[in-house]
C-alpha positions as CSV (number, residue, x, y, z in Angstrom):
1,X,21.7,11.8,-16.7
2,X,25.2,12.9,-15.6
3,X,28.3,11.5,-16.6
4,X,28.6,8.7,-13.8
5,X,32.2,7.3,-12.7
6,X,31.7,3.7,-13.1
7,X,33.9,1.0,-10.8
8,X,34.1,-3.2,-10.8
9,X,34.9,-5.0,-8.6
10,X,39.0,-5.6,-8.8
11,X,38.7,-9.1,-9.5
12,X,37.6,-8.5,-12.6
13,X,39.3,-5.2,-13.9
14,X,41.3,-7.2,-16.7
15,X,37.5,-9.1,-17.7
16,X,34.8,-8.1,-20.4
17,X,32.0,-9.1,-18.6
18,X,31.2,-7.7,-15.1
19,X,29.2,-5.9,-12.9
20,X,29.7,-1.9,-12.9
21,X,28.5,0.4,-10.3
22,X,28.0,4.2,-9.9
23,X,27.4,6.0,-6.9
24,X,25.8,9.2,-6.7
25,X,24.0,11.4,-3.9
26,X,20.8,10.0,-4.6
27,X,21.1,6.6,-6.4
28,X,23.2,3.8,-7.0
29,X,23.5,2.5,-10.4
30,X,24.0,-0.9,-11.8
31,X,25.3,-2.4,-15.3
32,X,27.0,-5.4,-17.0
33,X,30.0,-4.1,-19.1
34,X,28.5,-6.5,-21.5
35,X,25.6,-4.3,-21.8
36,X,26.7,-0.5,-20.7
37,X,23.5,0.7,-21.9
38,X,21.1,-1.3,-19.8
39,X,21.4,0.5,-16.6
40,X,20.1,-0.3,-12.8
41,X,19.0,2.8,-10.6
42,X,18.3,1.5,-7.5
43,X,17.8,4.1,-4.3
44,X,20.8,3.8,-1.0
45,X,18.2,1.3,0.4
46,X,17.6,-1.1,-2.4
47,X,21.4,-0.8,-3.1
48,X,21.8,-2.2,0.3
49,X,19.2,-4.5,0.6
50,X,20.9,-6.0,-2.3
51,X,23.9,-6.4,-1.4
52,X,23.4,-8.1,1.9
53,X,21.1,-10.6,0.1
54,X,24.5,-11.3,-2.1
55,X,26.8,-11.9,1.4
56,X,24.1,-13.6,3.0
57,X,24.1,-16.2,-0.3
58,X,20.5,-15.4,-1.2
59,X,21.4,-15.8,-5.2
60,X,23.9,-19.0,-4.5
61,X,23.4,-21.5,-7.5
């Protein structure tokens, strides 16, 4: 795999524990800073997909 450029959201630069993303050409990639190894590849759709299920409060506890 190629050395991805990993971002969070700025809400939680100063935290240990949040959601990382990648972006490449082809994929998008996902991890917890908690866990940096366990990675995420999802394609442009299921990146997406994903994210409008978030805004539209699809995974609201």
């Amino acid at each position: 795999m190629e050395k991805l450029a990993w971002a969070r959201p700025m809400s939680c630069a100063n935290s240990n524990n949040c959601p990382e993303v990648a972006v490449t050409g082809d994929a998008v990639y996902v991890r917890s800073s908690l866990l940096p190894d366990a990675i995420a590849e999802l394609t442009p759709d299921e990146w997406r997909d994903l994210v409008a299920a978030i805004r539209a409060g699809e995974f609201s506890i």
